[in-house]
Every structure is written in structure tokens, then in C-alpha cells.
PDB file of N, CA, C and O in Angstrom:
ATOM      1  N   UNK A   1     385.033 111.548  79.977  1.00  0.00           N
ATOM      2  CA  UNK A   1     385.095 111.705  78.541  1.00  0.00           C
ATOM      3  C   UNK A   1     385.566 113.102  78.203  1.00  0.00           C
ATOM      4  O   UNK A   1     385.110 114.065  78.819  1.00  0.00           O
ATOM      5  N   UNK A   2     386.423 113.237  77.287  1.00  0.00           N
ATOM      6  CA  UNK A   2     386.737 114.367  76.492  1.00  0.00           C
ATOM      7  C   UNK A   2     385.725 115.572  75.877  1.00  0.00           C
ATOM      8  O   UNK A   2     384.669 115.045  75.527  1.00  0.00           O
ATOM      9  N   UNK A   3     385.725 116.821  75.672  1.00  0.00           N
ATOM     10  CA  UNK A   3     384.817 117.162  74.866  1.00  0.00           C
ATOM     11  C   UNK A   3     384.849 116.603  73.429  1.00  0.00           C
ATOM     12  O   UNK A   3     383.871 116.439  72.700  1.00  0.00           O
ATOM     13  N   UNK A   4     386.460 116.274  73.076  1.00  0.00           N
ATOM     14  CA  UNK A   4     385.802 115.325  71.698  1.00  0.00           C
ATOM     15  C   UNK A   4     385.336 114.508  71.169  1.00  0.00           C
ATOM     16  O   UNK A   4     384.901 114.270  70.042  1.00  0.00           O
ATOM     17  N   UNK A   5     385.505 113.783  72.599  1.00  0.00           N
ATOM     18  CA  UNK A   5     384.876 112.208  72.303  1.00  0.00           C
ATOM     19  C   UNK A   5     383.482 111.981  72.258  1.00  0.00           C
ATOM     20  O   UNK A   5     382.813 111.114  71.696  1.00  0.00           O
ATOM     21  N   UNK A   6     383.098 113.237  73.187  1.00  0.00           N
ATOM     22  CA  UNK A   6     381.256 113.421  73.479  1.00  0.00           C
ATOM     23  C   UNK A   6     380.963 114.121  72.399  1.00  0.00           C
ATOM     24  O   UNK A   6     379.814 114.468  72.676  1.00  0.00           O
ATOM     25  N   UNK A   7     381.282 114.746  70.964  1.00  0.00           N
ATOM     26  CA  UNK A   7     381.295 115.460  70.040  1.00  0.00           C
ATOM     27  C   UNK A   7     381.263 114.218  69.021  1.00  0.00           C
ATOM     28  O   UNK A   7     380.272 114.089  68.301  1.00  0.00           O
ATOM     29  N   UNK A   8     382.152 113.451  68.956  1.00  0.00           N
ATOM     30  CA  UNK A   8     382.106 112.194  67.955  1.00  0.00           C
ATOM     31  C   UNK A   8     380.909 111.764  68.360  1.00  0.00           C
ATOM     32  O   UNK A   8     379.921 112.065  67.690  1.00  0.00           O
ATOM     33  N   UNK A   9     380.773 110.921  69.619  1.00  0.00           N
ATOM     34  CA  UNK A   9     379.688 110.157  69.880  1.00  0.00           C
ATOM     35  C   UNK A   9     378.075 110.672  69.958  1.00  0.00           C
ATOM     36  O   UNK A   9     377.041 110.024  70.117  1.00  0.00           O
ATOM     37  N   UNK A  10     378.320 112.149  69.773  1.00  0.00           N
ATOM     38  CA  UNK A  10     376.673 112.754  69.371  1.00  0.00           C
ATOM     39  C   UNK A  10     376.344 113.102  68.068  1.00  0.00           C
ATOM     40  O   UNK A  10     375.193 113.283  67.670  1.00  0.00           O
ATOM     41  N   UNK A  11     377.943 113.252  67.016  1.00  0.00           N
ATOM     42  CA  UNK A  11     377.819 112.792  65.513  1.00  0.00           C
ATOM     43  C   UNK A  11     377.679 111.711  65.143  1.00  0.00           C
ATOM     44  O   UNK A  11     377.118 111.676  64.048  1.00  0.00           O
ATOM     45  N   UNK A  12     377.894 110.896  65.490  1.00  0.00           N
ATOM     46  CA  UNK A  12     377.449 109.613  65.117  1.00  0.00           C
ATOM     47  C   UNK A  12     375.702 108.454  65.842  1.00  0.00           C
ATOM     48  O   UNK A  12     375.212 107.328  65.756  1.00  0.00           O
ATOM     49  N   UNK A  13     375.481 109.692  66.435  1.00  0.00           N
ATOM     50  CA  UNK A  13     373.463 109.520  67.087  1.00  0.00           C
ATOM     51  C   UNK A  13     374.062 108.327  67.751  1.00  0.00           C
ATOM     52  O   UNK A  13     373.821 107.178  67.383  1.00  0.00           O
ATOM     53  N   UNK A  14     374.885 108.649  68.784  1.00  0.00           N
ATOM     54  CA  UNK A  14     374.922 107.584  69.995  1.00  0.00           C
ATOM     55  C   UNK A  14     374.252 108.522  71.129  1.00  0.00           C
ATOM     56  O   UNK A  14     374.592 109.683  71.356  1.00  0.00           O
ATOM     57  N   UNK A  15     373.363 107.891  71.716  1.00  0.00           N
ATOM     58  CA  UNK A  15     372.509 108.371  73.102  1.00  0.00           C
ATOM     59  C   UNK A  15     372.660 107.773  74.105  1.00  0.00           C
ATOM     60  O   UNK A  15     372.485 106.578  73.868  1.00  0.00           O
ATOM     61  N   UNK A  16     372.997 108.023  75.573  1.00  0.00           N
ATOM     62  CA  UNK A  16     373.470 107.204  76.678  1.00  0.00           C
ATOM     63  C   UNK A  16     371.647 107.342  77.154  1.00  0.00           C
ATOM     64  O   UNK A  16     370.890 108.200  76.699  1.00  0.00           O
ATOM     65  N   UNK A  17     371.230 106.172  78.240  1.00  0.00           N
ATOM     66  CA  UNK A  17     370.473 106.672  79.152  1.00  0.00           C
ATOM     67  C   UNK A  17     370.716 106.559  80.452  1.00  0.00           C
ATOM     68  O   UNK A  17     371.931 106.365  80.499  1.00  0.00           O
ATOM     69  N   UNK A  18     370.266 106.562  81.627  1.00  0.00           N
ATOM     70  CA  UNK A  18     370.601 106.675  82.882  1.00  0.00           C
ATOM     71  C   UNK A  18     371.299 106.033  83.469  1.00  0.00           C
ATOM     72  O   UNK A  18     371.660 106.474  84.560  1.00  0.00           O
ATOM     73  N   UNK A  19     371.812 104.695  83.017  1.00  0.00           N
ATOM     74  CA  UNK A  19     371.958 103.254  83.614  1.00  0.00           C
ATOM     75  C   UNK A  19     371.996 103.405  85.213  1.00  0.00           C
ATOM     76  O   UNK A  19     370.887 103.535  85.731  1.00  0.00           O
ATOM     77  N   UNK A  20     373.094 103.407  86.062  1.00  0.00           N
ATOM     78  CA  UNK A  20     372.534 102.820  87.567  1.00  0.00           C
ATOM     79  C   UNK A  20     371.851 103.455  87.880  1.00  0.00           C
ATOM     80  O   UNK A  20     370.927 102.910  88.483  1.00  0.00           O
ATOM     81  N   UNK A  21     371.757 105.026  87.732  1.00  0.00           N
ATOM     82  CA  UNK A  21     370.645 105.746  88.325  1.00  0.00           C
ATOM     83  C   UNK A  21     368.976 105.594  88.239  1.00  0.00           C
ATOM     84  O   UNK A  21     368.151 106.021  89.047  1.00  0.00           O
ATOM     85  N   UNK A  22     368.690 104.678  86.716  1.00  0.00           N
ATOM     86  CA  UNK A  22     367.128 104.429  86.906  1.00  0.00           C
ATOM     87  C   UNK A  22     367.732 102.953  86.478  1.00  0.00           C
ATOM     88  O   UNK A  22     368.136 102.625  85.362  1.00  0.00           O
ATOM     89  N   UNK A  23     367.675 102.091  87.782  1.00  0.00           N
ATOM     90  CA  UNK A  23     367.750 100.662  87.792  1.00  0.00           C
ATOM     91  C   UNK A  23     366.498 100.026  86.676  1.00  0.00           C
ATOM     92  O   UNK A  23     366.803  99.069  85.964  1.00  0.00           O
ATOM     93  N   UNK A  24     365.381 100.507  86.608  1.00  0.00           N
ATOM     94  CA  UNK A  24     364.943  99.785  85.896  1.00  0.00           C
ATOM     95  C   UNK A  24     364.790  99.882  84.443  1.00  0.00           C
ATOM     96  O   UNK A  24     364.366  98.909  83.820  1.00  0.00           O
ATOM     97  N   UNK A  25     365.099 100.970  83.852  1.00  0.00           N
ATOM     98  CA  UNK A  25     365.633 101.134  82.667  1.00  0.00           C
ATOM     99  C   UNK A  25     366.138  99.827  82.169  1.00  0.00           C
ATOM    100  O   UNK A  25     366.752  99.160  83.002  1.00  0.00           O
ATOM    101  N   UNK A  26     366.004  99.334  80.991  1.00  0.00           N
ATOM    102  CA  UNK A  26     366.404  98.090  80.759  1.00  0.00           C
ATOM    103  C   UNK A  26     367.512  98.616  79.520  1.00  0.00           C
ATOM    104  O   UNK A  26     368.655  98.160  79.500  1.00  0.00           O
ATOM    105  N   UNK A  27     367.042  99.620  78.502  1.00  0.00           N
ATOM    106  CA  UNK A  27     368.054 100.391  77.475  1.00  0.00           C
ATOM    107  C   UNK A  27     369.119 101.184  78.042  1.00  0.00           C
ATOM    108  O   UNK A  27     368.849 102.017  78.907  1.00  0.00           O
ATOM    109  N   UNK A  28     370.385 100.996  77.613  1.00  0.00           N
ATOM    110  CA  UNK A  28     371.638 101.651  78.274  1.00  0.00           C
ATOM    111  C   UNK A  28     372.401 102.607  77.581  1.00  0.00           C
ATOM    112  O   UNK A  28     373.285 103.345  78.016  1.00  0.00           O
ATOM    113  N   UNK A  29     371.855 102.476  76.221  1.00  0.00           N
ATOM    114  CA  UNK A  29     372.711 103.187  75.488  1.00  0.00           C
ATOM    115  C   UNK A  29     371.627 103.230  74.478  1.00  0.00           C
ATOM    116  O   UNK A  29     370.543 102.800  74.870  1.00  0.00           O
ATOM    117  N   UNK A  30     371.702 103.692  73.167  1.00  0.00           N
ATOM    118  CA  UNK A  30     371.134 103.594  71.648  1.00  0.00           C
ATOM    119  C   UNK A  30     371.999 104.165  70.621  1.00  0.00           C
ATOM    120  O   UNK A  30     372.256 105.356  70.801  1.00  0.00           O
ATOM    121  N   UNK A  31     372.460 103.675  69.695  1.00  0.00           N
ATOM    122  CA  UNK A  31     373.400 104.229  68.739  1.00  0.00           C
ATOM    123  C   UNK A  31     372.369 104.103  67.465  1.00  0.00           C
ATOM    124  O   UNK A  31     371.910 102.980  67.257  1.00  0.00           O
ATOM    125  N   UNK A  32     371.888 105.411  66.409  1.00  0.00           N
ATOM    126  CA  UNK A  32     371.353 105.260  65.847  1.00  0.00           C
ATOM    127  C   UNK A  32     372.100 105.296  64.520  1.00  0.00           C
ATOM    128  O   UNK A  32     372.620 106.350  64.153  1.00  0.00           O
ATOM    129  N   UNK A  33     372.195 103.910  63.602  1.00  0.00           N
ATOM    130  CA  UNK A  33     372.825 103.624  62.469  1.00  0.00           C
ATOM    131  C   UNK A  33     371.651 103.967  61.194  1.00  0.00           C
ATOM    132  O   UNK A  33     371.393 103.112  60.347  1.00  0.00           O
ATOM    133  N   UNK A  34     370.951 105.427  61.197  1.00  0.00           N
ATOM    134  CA  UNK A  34     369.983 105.210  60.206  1.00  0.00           C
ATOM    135  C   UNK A  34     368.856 104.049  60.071  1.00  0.00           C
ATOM    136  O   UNK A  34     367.917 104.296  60.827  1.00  0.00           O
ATOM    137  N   UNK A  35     368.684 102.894  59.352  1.00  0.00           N
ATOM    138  CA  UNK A  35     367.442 102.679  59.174  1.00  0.00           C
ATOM    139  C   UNK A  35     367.671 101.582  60.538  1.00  0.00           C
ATOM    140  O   UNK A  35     366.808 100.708  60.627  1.00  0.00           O
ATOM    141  N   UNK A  36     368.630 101.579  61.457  1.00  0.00           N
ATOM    142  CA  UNK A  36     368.758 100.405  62.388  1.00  0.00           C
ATOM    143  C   UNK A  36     369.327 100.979  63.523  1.00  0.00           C
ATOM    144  O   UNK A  36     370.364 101.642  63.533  1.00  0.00           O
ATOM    145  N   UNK A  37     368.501 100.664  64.644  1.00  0.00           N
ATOM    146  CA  UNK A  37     369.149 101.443  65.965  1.00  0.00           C
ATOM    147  C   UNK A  37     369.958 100.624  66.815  1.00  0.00           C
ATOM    148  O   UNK A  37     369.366  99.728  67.415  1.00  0.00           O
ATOM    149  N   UNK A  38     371.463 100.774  67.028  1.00  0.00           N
ATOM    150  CA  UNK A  38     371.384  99.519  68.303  1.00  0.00           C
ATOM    151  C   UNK A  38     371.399 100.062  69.491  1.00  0.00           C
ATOM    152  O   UNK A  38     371.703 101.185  69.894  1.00  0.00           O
ATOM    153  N   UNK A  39     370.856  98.664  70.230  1.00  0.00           N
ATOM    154  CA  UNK A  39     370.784  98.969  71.636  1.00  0.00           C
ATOM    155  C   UNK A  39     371.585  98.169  72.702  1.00  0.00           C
ATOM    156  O   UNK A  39     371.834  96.967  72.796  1.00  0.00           O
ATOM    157  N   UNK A  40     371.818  98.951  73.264  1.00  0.00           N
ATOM    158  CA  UNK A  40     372.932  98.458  74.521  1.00  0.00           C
ATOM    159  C   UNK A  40     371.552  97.934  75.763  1.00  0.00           C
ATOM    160  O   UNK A  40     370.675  98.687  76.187  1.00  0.00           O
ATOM    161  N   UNK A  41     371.707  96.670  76.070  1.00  0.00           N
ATOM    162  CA  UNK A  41     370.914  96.645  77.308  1.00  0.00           C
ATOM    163  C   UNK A  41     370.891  95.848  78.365  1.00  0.00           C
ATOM    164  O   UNK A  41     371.372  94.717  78.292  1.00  0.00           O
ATOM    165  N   UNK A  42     370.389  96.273  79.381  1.00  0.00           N
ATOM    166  CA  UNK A  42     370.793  95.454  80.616  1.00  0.00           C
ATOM    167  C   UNK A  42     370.098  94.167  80.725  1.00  0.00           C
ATOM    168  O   UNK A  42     368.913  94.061  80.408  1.00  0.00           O
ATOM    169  N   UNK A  43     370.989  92.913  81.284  1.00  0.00           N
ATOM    170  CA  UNK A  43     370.344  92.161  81.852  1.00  0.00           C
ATOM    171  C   UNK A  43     369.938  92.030  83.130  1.00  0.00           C
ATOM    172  O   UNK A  43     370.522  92.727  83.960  1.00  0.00           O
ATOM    173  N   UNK A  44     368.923  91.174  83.561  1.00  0.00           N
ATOM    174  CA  UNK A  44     368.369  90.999  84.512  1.00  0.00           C
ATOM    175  C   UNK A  44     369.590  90.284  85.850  1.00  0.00           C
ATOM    176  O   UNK A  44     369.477  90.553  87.046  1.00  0.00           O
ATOM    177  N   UNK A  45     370.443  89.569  85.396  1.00  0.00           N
ATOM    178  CA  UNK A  45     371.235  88.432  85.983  1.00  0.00           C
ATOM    179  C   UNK A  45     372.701  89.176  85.789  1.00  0.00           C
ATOM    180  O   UNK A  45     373.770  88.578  85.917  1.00  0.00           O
ATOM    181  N   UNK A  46     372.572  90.640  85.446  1.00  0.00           N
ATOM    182  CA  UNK A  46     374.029  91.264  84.929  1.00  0.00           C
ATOM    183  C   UNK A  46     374.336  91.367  83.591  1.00  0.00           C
ATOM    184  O   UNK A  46     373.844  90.721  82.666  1.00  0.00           O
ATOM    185  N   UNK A  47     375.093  92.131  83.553  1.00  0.00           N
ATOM    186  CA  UNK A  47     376.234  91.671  82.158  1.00  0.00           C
ATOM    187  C   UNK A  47     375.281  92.943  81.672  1.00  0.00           C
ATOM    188  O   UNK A  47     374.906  93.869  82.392  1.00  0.00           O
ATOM    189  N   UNK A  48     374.980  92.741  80.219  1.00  0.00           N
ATOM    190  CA  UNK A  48     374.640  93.319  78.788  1.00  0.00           C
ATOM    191  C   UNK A  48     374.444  92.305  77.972  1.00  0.00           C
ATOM    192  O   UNK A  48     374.978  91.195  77.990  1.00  0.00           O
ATOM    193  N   UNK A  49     373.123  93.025  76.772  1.00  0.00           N
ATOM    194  CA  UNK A  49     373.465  92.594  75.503  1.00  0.00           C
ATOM    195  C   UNK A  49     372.817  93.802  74.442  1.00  0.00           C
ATOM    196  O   UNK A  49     371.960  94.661  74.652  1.00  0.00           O
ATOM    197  N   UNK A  50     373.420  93.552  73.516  1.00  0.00           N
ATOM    198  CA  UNK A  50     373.368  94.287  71.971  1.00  0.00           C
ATOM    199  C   UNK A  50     372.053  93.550  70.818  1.00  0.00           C
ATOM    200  O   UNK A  50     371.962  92.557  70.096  1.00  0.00           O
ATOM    201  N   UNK A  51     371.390  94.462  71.111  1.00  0.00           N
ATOM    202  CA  UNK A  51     370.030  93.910  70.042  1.00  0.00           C
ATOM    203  C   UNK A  51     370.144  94.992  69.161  1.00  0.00           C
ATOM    204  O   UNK A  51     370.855  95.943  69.486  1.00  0.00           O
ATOM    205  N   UNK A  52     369.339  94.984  67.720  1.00  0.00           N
ATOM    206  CA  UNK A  52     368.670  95.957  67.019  1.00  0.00           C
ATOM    207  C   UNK A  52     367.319  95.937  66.551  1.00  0.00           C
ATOM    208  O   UNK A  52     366.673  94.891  66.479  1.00  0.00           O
ATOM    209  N   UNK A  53     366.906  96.972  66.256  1.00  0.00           N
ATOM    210  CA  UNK A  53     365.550  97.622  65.999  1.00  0.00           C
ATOM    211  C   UNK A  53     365.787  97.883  64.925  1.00  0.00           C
ATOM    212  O   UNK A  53     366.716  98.663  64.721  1.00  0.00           O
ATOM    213  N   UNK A  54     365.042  97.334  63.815  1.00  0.00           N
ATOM    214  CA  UNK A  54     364.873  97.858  62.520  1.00  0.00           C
ATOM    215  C   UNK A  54     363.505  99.128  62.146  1.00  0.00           C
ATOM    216  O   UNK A  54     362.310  99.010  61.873  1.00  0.00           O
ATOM    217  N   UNK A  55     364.070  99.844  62.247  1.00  0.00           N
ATOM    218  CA  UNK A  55     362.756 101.008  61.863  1.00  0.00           C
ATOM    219  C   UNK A  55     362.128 100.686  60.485  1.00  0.00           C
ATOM    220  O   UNK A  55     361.233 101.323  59.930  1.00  0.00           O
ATOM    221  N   UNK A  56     362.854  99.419  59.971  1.00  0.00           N
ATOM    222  CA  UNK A  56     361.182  99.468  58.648  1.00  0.00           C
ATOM    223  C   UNK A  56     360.466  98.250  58.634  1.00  0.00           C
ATOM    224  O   UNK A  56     359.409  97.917  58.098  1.00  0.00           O
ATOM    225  N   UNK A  57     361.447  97.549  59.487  1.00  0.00           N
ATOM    226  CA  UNK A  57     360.320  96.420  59.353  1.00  0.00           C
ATOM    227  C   UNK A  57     359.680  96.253  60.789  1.00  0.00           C
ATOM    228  O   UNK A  57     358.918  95.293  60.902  1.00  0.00           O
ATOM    229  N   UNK A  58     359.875  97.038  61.893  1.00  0.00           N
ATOM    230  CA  UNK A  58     359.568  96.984  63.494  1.00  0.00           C
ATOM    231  C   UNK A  58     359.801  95.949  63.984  1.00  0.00           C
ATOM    232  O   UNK A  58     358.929  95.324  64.588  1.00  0.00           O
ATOM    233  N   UNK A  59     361.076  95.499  63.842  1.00  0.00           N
ATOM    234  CA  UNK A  59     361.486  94.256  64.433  1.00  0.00           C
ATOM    235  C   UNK A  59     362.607  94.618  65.299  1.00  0.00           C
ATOM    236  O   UNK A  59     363.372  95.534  64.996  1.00  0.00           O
ATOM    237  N   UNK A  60     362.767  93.717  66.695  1.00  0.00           N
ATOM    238  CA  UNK A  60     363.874  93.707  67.359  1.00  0.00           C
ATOM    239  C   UNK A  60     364.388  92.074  67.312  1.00  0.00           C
ATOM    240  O   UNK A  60     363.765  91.019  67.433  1.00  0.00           O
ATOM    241  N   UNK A  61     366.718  92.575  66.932  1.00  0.00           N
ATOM    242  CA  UNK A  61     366.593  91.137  66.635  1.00  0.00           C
ATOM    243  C   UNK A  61     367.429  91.099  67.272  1.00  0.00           C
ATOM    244  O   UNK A  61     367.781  92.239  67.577  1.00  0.00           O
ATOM    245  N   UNK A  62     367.968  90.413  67.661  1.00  0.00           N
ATOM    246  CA  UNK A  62     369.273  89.781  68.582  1.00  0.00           C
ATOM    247  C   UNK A  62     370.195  89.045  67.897  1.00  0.00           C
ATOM    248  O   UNK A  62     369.756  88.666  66.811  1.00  0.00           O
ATOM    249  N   UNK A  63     371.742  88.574  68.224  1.00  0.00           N
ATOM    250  CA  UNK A  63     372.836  88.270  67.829  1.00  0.00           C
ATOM    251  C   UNK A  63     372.966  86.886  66.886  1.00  0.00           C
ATOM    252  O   UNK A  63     373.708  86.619  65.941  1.00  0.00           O
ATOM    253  N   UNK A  64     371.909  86.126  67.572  1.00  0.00           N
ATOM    254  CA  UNK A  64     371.758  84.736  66.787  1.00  0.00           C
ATOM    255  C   UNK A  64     370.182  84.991  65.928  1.00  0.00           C
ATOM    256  O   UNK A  64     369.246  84.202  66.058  1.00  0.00           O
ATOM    257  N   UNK A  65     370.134  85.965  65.244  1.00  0.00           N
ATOM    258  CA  UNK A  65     369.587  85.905  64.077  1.00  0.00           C
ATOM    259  C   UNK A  65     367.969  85.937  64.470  1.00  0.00           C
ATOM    260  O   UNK A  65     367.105  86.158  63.621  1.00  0.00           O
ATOM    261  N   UNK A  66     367.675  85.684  65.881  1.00  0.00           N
ATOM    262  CA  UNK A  66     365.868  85.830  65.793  1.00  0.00           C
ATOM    263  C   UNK A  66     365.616  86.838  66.096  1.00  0.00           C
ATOM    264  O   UNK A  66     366.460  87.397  66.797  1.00  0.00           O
ATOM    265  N   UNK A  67     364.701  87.396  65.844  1.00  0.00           N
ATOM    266  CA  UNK A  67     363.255  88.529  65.567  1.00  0.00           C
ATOM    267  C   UNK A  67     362.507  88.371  66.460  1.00  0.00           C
ATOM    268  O   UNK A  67     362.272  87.254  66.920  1.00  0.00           O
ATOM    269  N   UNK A  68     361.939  89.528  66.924  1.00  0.00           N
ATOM    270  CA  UNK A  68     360.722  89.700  67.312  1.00  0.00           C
ATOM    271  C   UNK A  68     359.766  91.267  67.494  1.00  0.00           C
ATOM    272  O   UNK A  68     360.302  92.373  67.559  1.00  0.00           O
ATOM    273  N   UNK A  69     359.021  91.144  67.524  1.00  0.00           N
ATOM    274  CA  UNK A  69     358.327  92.994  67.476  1.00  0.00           C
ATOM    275  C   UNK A  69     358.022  93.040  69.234  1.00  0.00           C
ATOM    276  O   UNK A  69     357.380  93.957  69.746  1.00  0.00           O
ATOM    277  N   UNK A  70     358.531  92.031  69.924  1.00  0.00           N
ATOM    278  CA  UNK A  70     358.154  93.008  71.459  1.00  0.00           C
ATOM    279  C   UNK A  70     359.695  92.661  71.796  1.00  0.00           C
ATOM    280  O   UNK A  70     360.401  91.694  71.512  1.00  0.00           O
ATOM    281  N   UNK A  71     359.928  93.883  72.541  1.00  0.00           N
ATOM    282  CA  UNK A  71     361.423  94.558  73.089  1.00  0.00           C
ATOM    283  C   UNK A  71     361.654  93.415  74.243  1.00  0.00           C
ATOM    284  O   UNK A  71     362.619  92.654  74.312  1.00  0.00           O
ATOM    285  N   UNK A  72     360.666  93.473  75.025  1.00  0.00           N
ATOM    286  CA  UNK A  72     360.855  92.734  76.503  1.00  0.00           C
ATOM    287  C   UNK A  72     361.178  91.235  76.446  1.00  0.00           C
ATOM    288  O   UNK A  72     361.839  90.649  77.304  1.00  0.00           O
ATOM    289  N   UNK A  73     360.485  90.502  75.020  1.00  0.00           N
ATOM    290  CA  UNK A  73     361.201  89.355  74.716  1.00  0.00           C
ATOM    291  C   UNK A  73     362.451  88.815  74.180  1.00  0.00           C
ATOM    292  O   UNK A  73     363.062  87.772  74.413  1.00  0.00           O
ATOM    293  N   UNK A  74     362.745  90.159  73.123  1.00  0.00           N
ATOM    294  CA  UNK A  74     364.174  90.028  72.444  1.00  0.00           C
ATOM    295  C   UNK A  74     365.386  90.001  73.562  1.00  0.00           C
ATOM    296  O   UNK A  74     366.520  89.561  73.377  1.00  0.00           O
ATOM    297  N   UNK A  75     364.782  90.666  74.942  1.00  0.00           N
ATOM    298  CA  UNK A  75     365.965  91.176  75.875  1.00  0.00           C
ATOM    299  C   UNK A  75     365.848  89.880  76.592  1.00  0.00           C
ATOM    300  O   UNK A  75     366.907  89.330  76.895  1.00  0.00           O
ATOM    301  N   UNK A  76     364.890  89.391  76.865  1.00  0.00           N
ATOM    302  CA  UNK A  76     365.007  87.994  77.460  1.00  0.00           C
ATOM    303  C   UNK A  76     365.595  86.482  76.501  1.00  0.00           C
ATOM    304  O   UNK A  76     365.792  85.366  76.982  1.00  0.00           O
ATOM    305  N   UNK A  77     365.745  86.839  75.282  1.00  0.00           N
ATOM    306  CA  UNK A  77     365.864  85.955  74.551  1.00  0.00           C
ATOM    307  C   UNK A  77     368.297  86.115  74.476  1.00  0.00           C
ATOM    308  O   UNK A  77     369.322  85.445  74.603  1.00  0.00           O
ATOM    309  N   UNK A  78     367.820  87.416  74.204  1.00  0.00           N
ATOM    310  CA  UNK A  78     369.662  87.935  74.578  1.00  0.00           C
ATOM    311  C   UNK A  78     370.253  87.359  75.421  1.00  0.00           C
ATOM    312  O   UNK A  78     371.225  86.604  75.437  1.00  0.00           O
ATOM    313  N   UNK A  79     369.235  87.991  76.526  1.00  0.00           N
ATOM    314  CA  UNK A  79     370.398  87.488  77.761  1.00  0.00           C
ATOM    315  C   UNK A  79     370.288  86.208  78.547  1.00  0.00           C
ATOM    316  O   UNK A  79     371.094  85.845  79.405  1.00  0.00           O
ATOM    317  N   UNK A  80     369.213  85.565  78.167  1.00  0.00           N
ATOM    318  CA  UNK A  80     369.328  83.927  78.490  1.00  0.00           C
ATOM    319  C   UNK A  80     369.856  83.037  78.186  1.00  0.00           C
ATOM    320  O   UNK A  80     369.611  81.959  78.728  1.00  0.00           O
TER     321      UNK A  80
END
């Protein structure tokens, strides 16, 4: 990456985290959109998926529209 590109992407509250280095990390990324965070995250079976966290209502929701307030289910619900 560029220094500008790592300059955009820390103005705009995108946060990387470890990915291969802490395998079990399940969050890969976090881009914080104000009242909604998304998250980049690993699946178990490969790949990725993209959930969000609503900071006002404490919900994590996934792509087809369901909710839930525990993380570990929304990620199983993603990537299954």
C-alpha cells in the first residue's frame, strides 16, 4: 500500500486486524461508518463475509436482513 492509500483508509476509520497471523481472530478488518461498523470476517470453511454492528441498537446483522446481538452467531449465520 501507498502512504496515501493508508492515509485515506485511516480517514475514513478503516482498521485492519491480524488476519493469518492470529488464525483465530474471526474479525479481519472493521470500517467504522459512524453509527454502523462493518466488519470483514473470516469464515470457518474459507472465504469471508461482511456483517454490521449497529452501535444503537447492539445488533449484528448480516446481508439477508437477520439480526442478532451475539457476534459468533451472525458469523455462523453469514457464512453458512
Amino acid at each position: 500500500m501507498t502512504s496515501a492509500t493508508i492515509l485515506a483508509a485511516l480517514a475514513a476509520g478503516f482498521i485492519t486486524y491480524p488476519g493469518p497471523s492470529a488464525p483465530r481472530t474471526a474479525v479481519e478488518a472493521r470500517i467504522d461508518r459512524g453509527p454502523i461498523d462493518e466488519l470483514i470476517v473470516r469464515c470457518e470453511r474459507g472465504g469471508a463475509a461482511i456483517i454490521t454492528y449497529s452501535k444503537l441498537e447492539r445488533l449484528y446483522c448480516g446481508s439477508r436482513g437477520r439480526c442478532a446481538a451475539d457476534m459468533a452467531q451472525m458469523i455462523r449465520r453469514s457464512c453458512g
